[in-house]
N, C-alpha and C positions, 0 to 999 in steps of 0.2 A: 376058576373057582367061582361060584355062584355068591349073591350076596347075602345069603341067608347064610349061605359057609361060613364066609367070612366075619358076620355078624356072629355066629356062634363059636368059633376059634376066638373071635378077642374077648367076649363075654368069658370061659374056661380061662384064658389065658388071665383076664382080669383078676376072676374068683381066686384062681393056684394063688394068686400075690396076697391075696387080702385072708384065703385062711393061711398062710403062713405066718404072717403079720399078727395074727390070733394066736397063734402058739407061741409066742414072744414071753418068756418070761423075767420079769425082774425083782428081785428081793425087798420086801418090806421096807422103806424107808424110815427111818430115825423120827421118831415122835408125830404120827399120824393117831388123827382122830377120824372113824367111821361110827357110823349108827346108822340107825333106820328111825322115820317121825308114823307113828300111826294114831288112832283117834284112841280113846278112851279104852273101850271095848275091845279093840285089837280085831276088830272086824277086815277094815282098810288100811291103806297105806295109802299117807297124805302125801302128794304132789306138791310142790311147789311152795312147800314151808321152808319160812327164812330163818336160817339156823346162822350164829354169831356165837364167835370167839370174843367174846366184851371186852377185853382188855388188847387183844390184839385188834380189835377193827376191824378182823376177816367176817368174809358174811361167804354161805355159800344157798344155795335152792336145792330142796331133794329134788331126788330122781321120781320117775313115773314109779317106782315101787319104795318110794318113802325112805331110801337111804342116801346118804350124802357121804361127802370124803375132802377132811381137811391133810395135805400133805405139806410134809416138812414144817412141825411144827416145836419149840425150842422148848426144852423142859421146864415144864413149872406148874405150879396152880391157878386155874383157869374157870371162869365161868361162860359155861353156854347155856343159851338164850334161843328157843324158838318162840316165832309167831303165824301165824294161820290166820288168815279173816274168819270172824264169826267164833273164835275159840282164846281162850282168857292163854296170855305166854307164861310159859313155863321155863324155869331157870334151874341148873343141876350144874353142881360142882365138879371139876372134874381133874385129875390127877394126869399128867404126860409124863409118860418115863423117857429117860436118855436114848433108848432105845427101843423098836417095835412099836405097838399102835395101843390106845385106849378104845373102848366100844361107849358108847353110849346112846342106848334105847329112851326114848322121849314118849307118852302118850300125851294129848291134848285133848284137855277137856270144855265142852262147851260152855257159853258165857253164863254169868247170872245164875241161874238158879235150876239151870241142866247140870245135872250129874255128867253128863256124855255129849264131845261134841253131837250134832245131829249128822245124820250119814244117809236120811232117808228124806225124800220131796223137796219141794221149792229153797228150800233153805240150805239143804247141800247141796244142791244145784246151784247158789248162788256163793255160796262160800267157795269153794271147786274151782268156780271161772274165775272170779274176782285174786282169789290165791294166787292164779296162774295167769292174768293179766298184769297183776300187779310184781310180780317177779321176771316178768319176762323181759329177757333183753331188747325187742321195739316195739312200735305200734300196733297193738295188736288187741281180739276181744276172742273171748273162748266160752264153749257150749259144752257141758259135759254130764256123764248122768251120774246117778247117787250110786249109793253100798247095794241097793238089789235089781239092778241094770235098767232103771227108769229113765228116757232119754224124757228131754222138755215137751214133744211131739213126736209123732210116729211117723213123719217124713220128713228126709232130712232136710229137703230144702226148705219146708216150710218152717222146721225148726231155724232154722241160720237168719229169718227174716225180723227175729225179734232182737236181734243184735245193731249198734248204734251203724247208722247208714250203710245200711243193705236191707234191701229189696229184691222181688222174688217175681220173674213173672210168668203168668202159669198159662197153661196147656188143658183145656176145657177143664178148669176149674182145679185144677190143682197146680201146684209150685213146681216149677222146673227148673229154669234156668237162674241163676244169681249173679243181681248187679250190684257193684261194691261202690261208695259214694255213687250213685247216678250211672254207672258208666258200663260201656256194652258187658255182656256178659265176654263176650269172646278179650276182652281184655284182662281175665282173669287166669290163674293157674289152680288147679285142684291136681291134689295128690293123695295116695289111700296108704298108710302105712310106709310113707317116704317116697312112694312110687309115682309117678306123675301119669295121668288115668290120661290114656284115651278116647278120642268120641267114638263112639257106636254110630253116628250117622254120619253122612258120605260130603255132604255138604258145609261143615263146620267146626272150628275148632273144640269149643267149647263144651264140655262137659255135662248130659240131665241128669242133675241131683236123686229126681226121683226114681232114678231105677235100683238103686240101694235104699235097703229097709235101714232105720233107724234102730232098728231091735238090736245089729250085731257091730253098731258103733258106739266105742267109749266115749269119743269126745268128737268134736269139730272148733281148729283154733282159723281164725281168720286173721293174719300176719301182713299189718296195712305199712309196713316198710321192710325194706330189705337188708343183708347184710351179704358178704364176700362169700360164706360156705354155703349161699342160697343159690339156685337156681333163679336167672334175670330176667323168666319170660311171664312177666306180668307188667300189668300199671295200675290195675285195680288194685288186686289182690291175689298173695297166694293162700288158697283156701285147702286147710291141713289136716283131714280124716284120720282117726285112730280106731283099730280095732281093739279088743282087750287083747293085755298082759297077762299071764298066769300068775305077776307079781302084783299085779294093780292092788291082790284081796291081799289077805291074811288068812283068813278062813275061806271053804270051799263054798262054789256056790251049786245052784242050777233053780233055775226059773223056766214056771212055764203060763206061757200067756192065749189065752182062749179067747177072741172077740168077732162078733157080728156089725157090720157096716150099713147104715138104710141109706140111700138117695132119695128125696123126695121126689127128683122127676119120672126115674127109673120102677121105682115103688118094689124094690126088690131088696131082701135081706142078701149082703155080701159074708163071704166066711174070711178068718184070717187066723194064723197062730204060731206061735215061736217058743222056742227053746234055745236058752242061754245056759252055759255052764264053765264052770273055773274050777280046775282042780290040782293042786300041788299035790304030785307024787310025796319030795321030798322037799325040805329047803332048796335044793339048787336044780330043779325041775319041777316043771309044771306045764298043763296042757288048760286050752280054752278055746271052745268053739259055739257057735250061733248056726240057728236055721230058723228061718222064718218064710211065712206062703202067706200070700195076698193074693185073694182074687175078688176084684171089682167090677160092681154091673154098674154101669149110672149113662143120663144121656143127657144129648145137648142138644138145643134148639138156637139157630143161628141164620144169619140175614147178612148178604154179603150184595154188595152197590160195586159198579167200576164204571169204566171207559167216561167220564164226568165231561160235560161241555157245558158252555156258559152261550147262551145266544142269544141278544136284545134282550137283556137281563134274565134270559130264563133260565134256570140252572137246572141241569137234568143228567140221569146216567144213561148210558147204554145199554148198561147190564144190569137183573134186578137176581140174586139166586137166593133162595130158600131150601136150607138145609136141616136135616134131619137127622143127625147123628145118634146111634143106640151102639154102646160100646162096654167091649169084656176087657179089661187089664187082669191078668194075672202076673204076680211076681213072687221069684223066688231066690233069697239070698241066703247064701252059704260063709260061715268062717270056718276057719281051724288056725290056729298056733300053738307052737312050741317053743320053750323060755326053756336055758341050760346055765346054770354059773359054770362055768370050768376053772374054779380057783376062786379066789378072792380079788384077781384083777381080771378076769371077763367074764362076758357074758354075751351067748348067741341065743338067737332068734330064728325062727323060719315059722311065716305065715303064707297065710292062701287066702283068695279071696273069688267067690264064685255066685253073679249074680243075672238072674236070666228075665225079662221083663217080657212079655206074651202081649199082645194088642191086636184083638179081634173088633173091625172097627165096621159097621154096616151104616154107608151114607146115603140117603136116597134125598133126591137135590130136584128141585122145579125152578127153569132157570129160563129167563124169558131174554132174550137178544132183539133187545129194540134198536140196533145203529142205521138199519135202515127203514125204519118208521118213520112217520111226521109226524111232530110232536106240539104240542098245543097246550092251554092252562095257563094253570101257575107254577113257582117254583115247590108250592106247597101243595097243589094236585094236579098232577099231569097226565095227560091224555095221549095216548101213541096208540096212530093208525095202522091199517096195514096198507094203504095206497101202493107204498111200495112191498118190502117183505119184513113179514115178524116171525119171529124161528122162536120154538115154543118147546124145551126138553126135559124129560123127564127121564130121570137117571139113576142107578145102584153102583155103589162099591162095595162090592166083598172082599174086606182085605184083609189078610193075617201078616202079623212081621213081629218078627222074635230078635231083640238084642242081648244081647252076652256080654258081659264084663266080667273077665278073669286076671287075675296076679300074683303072681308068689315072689316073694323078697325074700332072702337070706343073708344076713349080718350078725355084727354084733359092734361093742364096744371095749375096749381093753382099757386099762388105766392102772399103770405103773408107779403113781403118786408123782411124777415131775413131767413124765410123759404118760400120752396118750393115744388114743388112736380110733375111729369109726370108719368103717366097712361094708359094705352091704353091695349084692348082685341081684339082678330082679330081670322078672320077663311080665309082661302084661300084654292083654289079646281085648279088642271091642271089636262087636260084629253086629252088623244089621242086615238078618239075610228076611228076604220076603219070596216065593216062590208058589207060581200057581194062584195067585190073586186076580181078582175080575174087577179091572181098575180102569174106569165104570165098561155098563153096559148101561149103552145110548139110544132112547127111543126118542124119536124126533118127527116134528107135524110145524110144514112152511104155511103161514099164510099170508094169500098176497091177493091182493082186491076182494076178498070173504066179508068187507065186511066189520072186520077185529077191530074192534076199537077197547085196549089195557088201559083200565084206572089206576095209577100209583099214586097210595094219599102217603105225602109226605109232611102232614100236621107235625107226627113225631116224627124227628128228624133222625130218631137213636131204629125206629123198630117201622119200616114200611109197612103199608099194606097194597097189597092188591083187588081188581074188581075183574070183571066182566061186564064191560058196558053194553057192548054190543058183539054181536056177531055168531059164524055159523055153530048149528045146533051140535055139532062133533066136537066141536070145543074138549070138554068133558068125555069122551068118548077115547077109552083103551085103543080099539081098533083104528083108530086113524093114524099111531101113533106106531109109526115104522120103526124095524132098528137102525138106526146109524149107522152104530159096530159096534165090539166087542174091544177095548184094551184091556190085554192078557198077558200080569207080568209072570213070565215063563221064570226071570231072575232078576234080584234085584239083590246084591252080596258086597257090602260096602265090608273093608277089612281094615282096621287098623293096630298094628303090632309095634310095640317096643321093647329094644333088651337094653340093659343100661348095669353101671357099675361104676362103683364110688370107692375112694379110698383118702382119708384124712387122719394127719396126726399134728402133735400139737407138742407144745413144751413148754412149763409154766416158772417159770422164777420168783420168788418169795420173797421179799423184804419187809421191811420193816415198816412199809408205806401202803403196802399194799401186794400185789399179783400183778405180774405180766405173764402176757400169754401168746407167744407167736405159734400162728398155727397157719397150715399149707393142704391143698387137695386139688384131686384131681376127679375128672369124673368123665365117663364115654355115654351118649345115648345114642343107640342106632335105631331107626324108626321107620316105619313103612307103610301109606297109608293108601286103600285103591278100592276102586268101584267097578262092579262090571254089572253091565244091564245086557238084558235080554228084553226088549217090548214088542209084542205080536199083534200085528193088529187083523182083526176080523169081520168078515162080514156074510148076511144070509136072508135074501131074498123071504119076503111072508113072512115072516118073523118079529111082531108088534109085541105092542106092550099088553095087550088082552091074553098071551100067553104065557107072562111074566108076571100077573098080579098079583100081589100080598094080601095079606088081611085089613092093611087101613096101615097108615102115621102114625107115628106117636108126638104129633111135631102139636106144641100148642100156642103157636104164636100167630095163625092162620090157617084157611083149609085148601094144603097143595096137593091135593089127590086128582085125580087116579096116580098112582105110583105104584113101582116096582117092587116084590117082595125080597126079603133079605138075602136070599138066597135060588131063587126059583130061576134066574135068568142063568148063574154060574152052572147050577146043577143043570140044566137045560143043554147049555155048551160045552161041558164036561165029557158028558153023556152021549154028545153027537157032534163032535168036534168034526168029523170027514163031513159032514152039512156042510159047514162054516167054510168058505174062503179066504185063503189068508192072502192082505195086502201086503205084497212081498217089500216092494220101496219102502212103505212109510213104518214098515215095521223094520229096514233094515238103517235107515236113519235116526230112528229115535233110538235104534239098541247102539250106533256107532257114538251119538256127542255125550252120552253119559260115561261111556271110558277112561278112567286115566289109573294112573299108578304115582306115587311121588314116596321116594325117600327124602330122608331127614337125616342126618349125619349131624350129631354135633360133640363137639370134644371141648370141654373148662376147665379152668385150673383158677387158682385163686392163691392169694396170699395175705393174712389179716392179723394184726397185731390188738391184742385185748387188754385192758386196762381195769382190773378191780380192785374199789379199796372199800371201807365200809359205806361209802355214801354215793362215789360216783364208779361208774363203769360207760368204758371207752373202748365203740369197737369200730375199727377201719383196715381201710384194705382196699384189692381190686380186685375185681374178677376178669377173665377173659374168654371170652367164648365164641368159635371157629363153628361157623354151618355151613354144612355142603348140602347142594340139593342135585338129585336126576328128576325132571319133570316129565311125566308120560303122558299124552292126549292123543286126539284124531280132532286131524281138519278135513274139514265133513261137508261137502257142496252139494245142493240142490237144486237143480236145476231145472224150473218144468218147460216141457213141450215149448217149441218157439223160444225159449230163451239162447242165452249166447254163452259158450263153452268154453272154457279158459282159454282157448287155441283160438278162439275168435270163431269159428264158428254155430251154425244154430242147431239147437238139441231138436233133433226126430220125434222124440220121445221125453217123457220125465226122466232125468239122468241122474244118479247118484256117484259121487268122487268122495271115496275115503283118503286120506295120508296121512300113515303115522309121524307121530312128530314126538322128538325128545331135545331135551335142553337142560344144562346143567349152568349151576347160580355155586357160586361160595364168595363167602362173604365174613367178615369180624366183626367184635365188639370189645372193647376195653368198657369196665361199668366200676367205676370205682363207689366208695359206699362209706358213709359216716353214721353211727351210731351213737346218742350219748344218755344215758342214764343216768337221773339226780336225784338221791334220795336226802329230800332236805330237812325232813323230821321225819320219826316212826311210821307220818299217817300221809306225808305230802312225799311226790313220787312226779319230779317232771323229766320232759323226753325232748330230743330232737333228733330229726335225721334227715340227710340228704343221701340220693344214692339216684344212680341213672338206670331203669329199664328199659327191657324191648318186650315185644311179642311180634313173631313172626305172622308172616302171612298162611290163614288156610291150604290147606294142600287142595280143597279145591277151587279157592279165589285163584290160586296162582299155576295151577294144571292147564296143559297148554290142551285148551276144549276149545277148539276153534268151529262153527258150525253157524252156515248163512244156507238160506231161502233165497233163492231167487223165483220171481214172478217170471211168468211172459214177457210182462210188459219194461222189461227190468230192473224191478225194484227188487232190492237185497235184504232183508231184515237179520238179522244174526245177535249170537248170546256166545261173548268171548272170557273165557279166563282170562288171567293176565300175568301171565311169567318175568311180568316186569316191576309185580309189585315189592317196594321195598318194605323192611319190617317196619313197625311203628317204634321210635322211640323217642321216650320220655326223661324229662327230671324232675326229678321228685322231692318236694319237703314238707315235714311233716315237725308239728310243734305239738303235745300237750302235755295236759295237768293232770293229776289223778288222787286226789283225795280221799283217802280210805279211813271210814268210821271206824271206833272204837270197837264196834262191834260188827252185825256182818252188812256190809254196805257199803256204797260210793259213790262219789259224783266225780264227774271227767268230762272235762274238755279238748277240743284238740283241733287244729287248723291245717290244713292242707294244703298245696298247691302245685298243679302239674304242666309243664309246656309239653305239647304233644307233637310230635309232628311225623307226617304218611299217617295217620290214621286213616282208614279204610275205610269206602263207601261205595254201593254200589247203586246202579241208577241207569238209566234209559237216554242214551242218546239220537239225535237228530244229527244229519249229514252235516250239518254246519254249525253245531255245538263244541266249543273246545273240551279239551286239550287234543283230543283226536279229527274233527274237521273229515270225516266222513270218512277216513283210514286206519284200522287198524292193526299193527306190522304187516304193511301191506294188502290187506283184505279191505276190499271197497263195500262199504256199507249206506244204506240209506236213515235208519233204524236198527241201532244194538245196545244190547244190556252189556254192559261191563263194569267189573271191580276195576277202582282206580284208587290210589291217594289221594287223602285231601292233602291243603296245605299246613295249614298248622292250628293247634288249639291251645287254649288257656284253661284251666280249670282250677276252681280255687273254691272253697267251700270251710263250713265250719262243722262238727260235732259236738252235741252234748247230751248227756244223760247223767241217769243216778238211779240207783238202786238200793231197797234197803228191807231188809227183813230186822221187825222192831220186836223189842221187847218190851218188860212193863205192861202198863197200862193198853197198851197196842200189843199185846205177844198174840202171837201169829200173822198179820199184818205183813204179807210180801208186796212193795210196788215195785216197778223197775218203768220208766221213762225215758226214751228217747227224741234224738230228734236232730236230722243232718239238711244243711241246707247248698246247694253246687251248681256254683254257676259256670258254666260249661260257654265259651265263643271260639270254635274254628270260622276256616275258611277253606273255598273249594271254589275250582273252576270248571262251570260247568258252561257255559255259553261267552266264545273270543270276545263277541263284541260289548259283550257286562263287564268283563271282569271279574276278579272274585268276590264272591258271595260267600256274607255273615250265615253260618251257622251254628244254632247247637249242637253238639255232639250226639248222634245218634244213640237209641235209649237211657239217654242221660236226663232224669228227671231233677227237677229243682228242689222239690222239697219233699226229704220223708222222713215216717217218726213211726215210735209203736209206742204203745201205752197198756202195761197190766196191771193188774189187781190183783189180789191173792189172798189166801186165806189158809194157812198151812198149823194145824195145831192138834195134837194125839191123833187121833184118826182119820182127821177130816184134811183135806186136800184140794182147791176151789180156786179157779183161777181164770179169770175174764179178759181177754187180749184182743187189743185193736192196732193195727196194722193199715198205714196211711203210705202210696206213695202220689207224687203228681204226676201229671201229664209227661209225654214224652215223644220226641221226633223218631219214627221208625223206621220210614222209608225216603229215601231224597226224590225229587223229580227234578227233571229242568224245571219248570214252572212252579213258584213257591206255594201258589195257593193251591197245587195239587199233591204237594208232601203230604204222606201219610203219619199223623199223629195216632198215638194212642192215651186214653181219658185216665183222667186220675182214677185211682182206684182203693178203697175202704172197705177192710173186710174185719167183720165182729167174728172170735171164734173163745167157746167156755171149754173148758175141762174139771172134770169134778174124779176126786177118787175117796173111796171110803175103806182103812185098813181092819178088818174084823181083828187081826191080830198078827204075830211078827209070820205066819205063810203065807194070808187070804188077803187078796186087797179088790175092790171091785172098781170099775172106771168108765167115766162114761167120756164123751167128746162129742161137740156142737159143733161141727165146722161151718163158717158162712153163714152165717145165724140173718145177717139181713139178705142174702142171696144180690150179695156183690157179682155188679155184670163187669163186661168184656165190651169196650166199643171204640175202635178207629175210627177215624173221619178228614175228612180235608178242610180249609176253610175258602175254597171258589163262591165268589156270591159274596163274600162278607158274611158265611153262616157254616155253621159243623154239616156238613152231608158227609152222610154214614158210606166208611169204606168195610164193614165189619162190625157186626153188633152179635153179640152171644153170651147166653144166660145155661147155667147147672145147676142153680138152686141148693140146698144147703144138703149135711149129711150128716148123719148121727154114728157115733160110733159106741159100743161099750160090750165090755166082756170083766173075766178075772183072770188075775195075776197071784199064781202061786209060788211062792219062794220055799224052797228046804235047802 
């Protein structure tokens, strides 16, 4: 039986359990009170209003569609009591008979001198989150949009950055990836609709935000402590995507959004547009789904330094490349769900989720290889000869690469008033396929005694330049300028698949004190994650760069021409591929070390006991969780001419040795988890929790990718997975405060601290560097890249912010301020005879903050955001002053909307307003020398939003 079989047999077998378990029915219990909370208007259904029995001390939170449900409650006359941030509480009397249930419908009306809560711009935006931060059982901050599906920003990463300690770090100018206090992204877990999303690329665990449009998401909650019916594999954070409910509204919706995009570098109008809609068939059905298309033109100009040495104080690189980036993203996100009550104790669900990200990327790169020059000057303008040889290249990439994220979930929720129960089966698919890409085509011109004498002024240390000082007249001359080759990815199909299934129920006890609540689950995720390459390499005599030329650069940070056109060289060898010579070795080396396959097998269960009374809530338990892993690779030798052949003999010839290789890991975890919530007045709201995570290792840190170079002369260079890497884990605790104005607003504190230990790191070693000593399982190396464990880290840090949208004399007046600060000290051993070595935790920044302004009042809508993080360690080396940092970074970004009336609203958006750069560097010399500097310059965005 195959394991796809398999995987699909216990997914059926799961599902059969869990809708049965749905068809459960039990009779009304004896004095039960339900209702539903919605705003004034009857537009929405309020989330996470705290609804109280005042005489009994019960408190319970609506649901996402604004209803609630007190069971087993003892006959009598009774006062409930809701509250909502930003909305005046309302109190309704209310009558329990001896038997069967009361209803009672709440609306909330806004503070002061609103007729109606608010349900639309910055202010239901703020009341929303703060609602549902403030009710929520742990550490946590949530992002959500108003009554006519307005997210805070139209990307979701870059919306999640305005939230207290997270930071966003982007991908030629846009938000991608998200780090929670300080901390790698890959330390986090993201999930879409309860589903836990996997990566689209081949190399990583972790999740780009940006390939989901923010058009067809309801909220994003970031849940900074854990509890027993959670899933254990974070330390950041688990980060919690919702799609719309057909119950979210009260009324039906559909919205349609028309907007054009500029880049100032690109100087091109981009197109974008969506459609959102919500429609209740009946009360106990309803449909809702999203579409939205982005396609972006924008470009980036970038300057990239390596191979750095320092010699009788001279500090210089090897490498100088200037890059040219002109880039198409298009994106297209898909929803659909369906919301069913079947009764008055459930209610099923089944969503989809379909989003396809398009990246047509044209690089053309001039890249000058001084390692064997002689070099001269200063450290601030240096002079390289060609005495010996300077290699001089001018380059194109034509690449297309399309990722897909799709999911569909099926569940629901029962609840029988003393029992309970949540259910859901799900499959989710990421792909990153690329095929047929001209990744580069390489024109190349040696010069060696000509003559050449390279000026590189390094005054600024962020943006090089280059000269021509001397030398021959062809310099500038297309025709001197031979092909190299051709790399031609024929495939590049990274796949990663999960099915998974959940099943929990619960059982609540009533007294006189309060609620208990013992609840138990279980839960299967089978996973699968694999790459297959195909790389051809090419080559063809006559064939220069005067037969590939463009119309000119668009690169304005210096003049790197002659260069290649966008496309002239692919169409060229498209065209006349039987021309071209294919290098059969080095094309069948590079398609064997990118190979692997890894399953993921993991089965939990958990057990947690709940404590609520009107003031405190106590929740504990443990989880358990069993991972099985199959690891698939190829150990991959090369061996050139004159070298020596595992058999001890010497290679005739360049020789290539593939062998497959599999390895199988299982492994546990017990994570026990304390949660406690204290409500010490109406407005004061403190927290603690301790709880122990993991996160496992990449399926391709730990893919057994074994693959060494051997020279002639026999040196070995190699780049190893590591199937020995253990998962990272963590303990965690978490303290704070949470202060909620009278009105809609708040200030919150909160403290942190995590011991970490295997956290991951990956880095370059030398034959005589520990923990390896020039062996890796066996495999003799001179020079190799390897994931390994660190030893252990500390991380401890604080959070503060406050938000408040004023009334009075200040009405309309939104700010919201933050500001986290994390001090992050591992250790690693990276060389026997040092010992271990202080570090900070890779992309862990010490201090970041965002700061808005706003201005939200009848039609007008105005809102100014600045977004701060610091510097950050991104790459390790043996050598400290050659660690790769990346520089603090500050980016100004406005949004303005103006509502003509309740269908027409116009909207503009400034992103990047001071055209915040991109710049790595080392500190060799005692000085920043640039490993990375890159600048997109700002974008404008604005259209209309109609709502009926």
């Amino acid at each position: 039986m195959s394991h796809t079989t398999r995987k699909s047999l216990h997914l059926a077998a799961s599902f059969t359990a869990l809708a049965a378990a749905a068809t459960l029915a039990s009779p009304a219990l004896a004095g039960e009170v339900v209702g539903s909370v919605t705003d004034a208007s009857q537009t929405v259904a309020l989330r996470s209003a705290e609804v109280t029995i005042v005489e009994l001390g019960r408190t319970v939170a609506s649901d996402r569609d604004g209803t609630f449900r007190f069971a087993d409650v003892p006959a009598g006359s009774y006062t409930l009591q809701v509250r909502y941030v930003g909305a005046d509480p309302v109190s309704q009397a209310i009558e329990v008979p001896a038997t069967g249930a009361v209803t009672a419908n709440l609306r909330l009306s806004g503070m002061g001198s609103n007729s109606e809560i608010l349900v639309i711009g910055q202010a239901a935006n703020l009341a929303s989150a703060l609602s549902r931060k403030r009710e929520n059982d742990v550490v946590s901050d949530v992002l959500s949009r108003d009554a006519i599906g307005q997210f805070p920003d139209q990307n979701v990463a870059e919306s999640l950055r305005r939230l207290p300690g997270i930071n966003v770090l982007n991908d030629q100018g846009e938000g991608r990836f998200v780090s929670v206090r300080g901390l790698d992204p890959s330390l986090n877990a993201t999930s879409l609709n309860g589903v836990r999303m996997p990566s689209p690329e081949n190399d990583i665990r972790a999740v780009a935000l940006d390939v989901i449009s923010s058009d067809i998401i309801e909220s994003i909650e970031v849940k900074k402590s854990l509890t027993p019916d959670m899933d254990a594999d974070t330390i950041g954070a688990s980060v919690e995507i919702e799609t719309t409910s057909a119950f979210d509204r009260k009324k039906d919706l559909l919205t349609v959004k028309l907007e054009g995009s500029y880049n100032e570098l690109a100087d091109e109008l981009s197109p974008k547009g969506s459609v959102d809609f919500s429609y209740r068939a009946s009360d106990n059905f309803g449909v809702t789904g999203g579409l939205s298309y982005y396609k972006r033109t924008f470009e980036t100009d970038n300057i990239e330094a390596d191979d750095w040495e320092e010699d009788d104080g001279l500090v210089y690189a090897e490498e100088f490349q200037f890059r040219d980036y002109d880039v198409e993203r298009e994106r297209i996100s898909a929803t659909l769900g369906f919301d069913f009550r079947a009764g008055d104790s459930t209610s099923l669900y089944l969503r989809g989720i379909y989003s396809q990200f398009d990246d047509q990327e044209y690089r053309r790169r001039l890249t000058f290889d001084l390692g064997d020059a002689s070099v001269s000057g200063t450290s601030d303008a240096l002079v390289f000869e060609d005495d010996e040889e300077i290699t001089v290249e001018r380059d194109v990439k034509d690449r297309f690469e399309s990722q897909k994220i799709r999911s569909i979930v099926a569940g629901g929720e029962s609840d029988w008033g003393d029992w309970f129960a949540d259910y859901s089966a799900s499959w989710a698919k990421s792909s990153e396929r690329e095929d047929g890409s001209v990744d580069p085509a390489e024109f190349r011109r040696k010069f060696e005694g000509e003559g050449l004498q390279i000026g590189i002024d390094l005054s600024d240390t962020r943006i090089p330049g280059y000269s021509v000082i001397a030398g021959p007249a062809d310099f500038a001359d297309p025709k001197s300028y031979e092909l190299k080759d051709i790399e031609y990815v024929a495939l590049s199909d990274s796949q990663d698949e999960e099915y998974s299934a959940k099943f929990d129920i619960g059982r609540r006890f009533v007294s006189g004190m309060g609620e208990f609540t013992v609840q138990a689950g279980a839960k299967g995720r089978w996973r699968e994650k694999s790459y297959n390459g195909d790389v051809e390499f090419y080559e063809l005599e006559g064939y220069n760069l005067a037969d590939a030329l463009g119309d000119g650069q668009t690169y304005r940070l210096g003049d790197i021409g002659p260069l290649p056109g966008f496309t002239e060289a692919s169409d060229y060898f498209l065209a006349n591929r039987d021309l071209f010579a294919l290098q059969e070795l080095d094309s069948a080396f590079d398609s064997a070390v990118s190979d692997y396959s890894v399953d993921e097998d993991i089965l939990a269960g958990y057990l947690l006991g709940r404590w609520d009374s009107s003031t405190l809530t106590v929740i504990g338990g443990v989880r358990y969780e069993n991972t099985s892993n199959v690891l698939r690779g190829n150990d991959v030798l090369l061996v050139e001419e004159g070298g020596t052949l595992p058999d001890g003999t010497e290679a005739a010839d360049d020789t290539l040795l593939v062998d497959q290789v599999s390895i199988e890991k299982d492994y546990d975890h017990w994570l026990p988890s304390l949660n406690l919530r204290y409500e010490a007045s109406p407005n004061l709201v403190l927290r603690a929790a301790g709880y122990r995570s993991i996160v496992r290792p990449g399926p391709y840190q730990q893919a057994p990718r074994f693959a060494v170079e051997e020279a002639d002369d026999g040196e070995r260079e190699g780049e190893f997975g590591n199937p020995e890497l253990r998962p990272a884990e963590a303990w965690n605790l978490d303290a704070a405060a949470e202060y909620y104005f009278d009105g809609n607003g708040a200030i919150y504190a909160s403290l942190f601290y995590k011991h970490i230990e295997d956290f991951f790191v990956e880095t370059v070693f030398e034959a005589d560097d520990g923990p390896y000593n020039g062996s890796f399982r066996g495999i003799d190396f001179d020079e190799a890249t390897i994931w390994f464990n660190g030893d252990k880290a500390d991380v401890a840090g604080v959070e503060i912010g406050a938000s408040k949208a004023f009334t009075g004399a200040l009405d309309g007046i939104v700010i919201g301020a933050n500001y986290t600060f994390t001090d992050s000290d591992g250790t690693v051993t990276l060389e026997a005879a040092e010992g271990p070595r202080s570090i900070t935790l890779p992309t862990t920044s010490r201090h970041t903050g965002n700061l808005s302004l706003g201005y939200d009042k009848g039609p007008i809508d105005v809102r100014l955001s600045g977004t701060y993080r610091d510097k950050y360690l991104d790459e390790l080396s043996p050598e400290p002053e050659l660690d790769r940092y990346v520089d603090d970074h500050f980016q100004l970004d406005l949004s303005a909307k103006y509502r003509f009336n309740d269908k027409i609203q116009l909207f503009y958006e400034w992103v990047n307003i001071n055209n915040a750069k991109y710049f790595a560097y080392n500190n060799l010399g005692d000085r920043r020398n640039i490993f990375q500097y890159e600048e997109n310059n700002w974008t404008m965005k604005a259209g209309v939003r109609m709502t009926f």
